[in-house]
C-alpha positions as CSV (number, residue, x, y, z in Angstrom):
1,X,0.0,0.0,0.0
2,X,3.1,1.8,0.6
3,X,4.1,2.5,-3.3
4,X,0.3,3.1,-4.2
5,X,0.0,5.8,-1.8
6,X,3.6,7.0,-3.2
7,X,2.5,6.6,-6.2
8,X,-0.1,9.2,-5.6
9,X,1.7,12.0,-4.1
10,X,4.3,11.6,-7.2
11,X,0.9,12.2,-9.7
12,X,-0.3,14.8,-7.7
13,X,2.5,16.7,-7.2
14,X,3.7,16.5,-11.2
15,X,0.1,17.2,-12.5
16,X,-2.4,17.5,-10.2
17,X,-5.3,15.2,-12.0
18,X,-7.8,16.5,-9.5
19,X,-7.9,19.6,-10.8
20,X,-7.9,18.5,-14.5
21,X,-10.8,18.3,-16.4
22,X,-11.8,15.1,-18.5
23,X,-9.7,15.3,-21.8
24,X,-6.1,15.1,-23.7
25,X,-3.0,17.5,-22.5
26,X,0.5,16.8,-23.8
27,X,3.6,17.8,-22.0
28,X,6.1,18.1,-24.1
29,X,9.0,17.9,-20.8
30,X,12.3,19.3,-21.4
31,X,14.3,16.1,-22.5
32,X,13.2,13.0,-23.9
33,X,9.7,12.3,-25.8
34,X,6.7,14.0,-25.0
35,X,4.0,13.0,-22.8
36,X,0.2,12.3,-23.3
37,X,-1.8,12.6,-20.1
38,X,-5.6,11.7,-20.6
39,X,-8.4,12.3,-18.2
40,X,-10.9,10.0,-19.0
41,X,-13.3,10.2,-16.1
42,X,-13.3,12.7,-13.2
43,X,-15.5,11.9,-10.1
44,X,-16.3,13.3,-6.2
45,X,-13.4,10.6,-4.9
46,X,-11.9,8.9,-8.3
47,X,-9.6,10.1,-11.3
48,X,-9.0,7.3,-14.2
49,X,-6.4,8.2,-16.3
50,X,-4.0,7.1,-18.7
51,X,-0.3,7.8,-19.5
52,X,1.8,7.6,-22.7
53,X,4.2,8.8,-25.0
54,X,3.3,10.0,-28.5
55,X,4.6,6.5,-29.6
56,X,2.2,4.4,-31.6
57,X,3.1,0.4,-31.7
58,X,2.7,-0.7,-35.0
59,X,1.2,-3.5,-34.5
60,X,-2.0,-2.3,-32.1
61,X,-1.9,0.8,-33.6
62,X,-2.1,2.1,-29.8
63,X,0.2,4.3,-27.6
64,X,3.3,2.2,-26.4
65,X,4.1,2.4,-23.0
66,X,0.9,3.4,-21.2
67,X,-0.2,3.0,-18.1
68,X,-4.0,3.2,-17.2
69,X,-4.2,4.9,-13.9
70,X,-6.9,5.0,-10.9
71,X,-6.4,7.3,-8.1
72,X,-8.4,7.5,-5.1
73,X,-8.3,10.8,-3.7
74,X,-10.4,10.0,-0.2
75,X,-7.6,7.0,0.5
76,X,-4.6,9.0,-1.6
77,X,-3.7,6.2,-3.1
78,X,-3.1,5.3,-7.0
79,X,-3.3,2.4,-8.6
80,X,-2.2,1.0,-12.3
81,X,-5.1,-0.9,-13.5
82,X,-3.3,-1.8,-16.8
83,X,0.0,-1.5,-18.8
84,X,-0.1,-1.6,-22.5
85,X,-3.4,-1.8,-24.7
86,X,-4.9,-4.8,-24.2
87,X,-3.0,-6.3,-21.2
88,X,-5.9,-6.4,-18.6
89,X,-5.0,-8.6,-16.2
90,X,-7.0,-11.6,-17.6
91,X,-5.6,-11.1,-20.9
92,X,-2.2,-11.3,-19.2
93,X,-2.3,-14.0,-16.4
94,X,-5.7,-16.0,-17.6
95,X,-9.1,-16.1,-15.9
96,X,-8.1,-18.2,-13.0
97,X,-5.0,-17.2,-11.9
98,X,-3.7,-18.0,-8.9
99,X,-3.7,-14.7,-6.0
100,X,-0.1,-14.8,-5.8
101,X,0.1,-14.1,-9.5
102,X,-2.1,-11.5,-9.4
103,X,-0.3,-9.8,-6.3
104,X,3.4,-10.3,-7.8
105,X,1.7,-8.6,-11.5
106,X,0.0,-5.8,-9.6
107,X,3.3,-4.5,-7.8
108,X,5.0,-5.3,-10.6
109,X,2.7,-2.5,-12.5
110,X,2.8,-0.2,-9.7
111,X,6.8,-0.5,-9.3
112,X,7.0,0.6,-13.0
113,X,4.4,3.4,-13.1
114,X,6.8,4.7,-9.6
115,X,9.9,4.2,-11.6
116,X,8.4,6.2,-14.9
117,X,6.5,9.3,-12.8
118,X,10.4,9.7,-11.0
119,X,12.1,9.8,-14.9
120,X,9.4,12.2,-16.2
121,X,9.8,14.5,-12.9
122,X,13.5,14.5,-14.0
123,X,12.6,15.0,-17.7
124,X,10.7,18.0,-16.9
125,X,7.2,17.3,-17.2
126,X,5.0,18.8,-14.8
127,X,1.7,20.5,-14.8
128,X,2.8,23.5,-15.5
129,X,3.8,22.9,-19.0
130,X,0.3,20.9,-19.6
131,X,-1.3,22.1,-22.8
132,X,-4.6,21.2,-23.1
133,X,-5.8,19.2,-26.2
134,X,-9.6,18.6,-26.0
């Protein structure tokens, strides 16, 4: 619980989702690729979003990395609900996987979305250079 609520304080503090309305801003940082932070629903305790570079994978014709994002503001926590189009959890470990599984997946998410929010606070992106997209 530890690197969820961690996870939180990194989001808020680079670009403060709560105060975001629902839509597509870009930061272009100042090193390294730009970033694409969408809002896709806003509500009185809950912000989903999703995080990615302006890199399409070929093959899915989505944005590769991304990371869908919950974040609870009542328990300031933030979870990684997926990584990569397509990768829900059952699509990655099956329909009845075992808990451990599940557990070792989810922290593996939530230790990458950690790692990435530190690299983009070093890269420059923040919510002060958040344009706003539509």
């Amino acid at each position: 619980m530890g690197l969820y609520g961690a996870n939180y304080w990194l989001l808020t503090r680079l670009f403060g989702p709560r105060a975001l309305q629902v839509g597509s801003y870009r930061s272009p940082g100042r090193i390294g690729l730009p970033l694409r932070l969408e809002v896709l629903e806003q509500h009185a305790f809950t912000t989903e979003l999703r995080l990615s570079y302006e890199l399409v994978d070929e093959l899915t014709g989505q944005p590769d990395p991304s990371a869908h994002v919950r974040l609870f503001s009542d328990a300031r926590m933030a979870e990684v609900t997926a990584c990569y189009f397509g990768s829900r959890l059952e699509d990655t470990l099956g329909r009845s996987a075992p808990a451990a599984a599940v557990f070792q997946h989810r922290l593996r998410m939530n230790a990458f979305l950690s790692k990435w929010l530190d690299y983009l606070e070093q890269s420059g992106h923040s919510r002060f250079g958040l344009l706003f997209d539509a």
